[in-house]
C-alpha positions in Angstrom: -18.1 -11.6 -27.3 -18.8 -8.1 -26.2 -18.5 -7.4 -22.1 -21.7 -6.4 -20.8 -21.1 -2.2 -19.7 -22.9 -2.6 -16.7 -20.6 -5.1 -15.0 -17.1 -4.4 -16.3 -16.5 -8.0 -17.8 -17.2 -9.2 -14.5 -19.7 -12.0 -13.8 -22.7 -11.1 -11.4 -21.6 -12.9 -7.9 -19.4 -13.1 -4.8 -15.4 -12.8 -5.5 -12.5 -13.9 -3.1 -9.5 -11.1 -3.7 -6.2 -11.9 -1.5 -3.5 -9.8 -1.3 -0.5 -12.2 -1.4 2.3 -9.7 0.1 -0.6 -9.6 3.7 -1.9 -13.0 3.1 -5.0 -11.4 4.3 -8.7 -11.1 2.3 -10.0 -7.8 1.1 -13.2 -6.9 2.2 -14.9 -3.5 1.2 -16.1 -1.3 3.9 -19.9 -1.5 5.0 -20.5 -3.1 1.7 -20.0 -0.2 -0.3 -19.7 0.4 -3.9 -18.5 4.4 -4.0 -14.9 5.6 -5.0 -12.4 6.1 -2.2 -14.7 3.4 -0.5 -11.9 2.0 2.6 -10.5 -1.6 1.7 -10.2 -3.8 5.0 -7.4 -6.5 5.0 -8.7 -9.7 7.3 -7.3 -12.7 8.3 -8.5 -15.5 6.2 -11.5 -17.9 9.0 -12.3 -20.9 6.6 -11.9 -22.3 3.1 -15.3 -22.9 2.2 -16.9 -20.6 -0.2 -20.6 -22.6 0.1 -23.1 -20.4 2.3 
């Protein structure tokens, strides 16, 4: 299995990343996707991942 170059390996989709050490959520900046883009830390609201 080869990963696709366009996604990095990654699957197309939503991710949930927490930073254990905060115990916090990372969130990316105005929903950017540029280098040196800011990384927001933010308390975690609900469980649910269904929209």
């Amino acid at each position: 299995m080869t990963a696709d170059l366009q996604t990095f390996g990654f699957p197309p989709g939503y991710f949930v990343i927490r930073s254990v050490g905060a115990d916090r959520l990372w969130d990316v900046g105005n929903d950017d996707v540029e280098d040196g883009t800011e990384i927001i830390l933010w308390p975690e609201k609900e469980k649910s991942l269904v929209e």
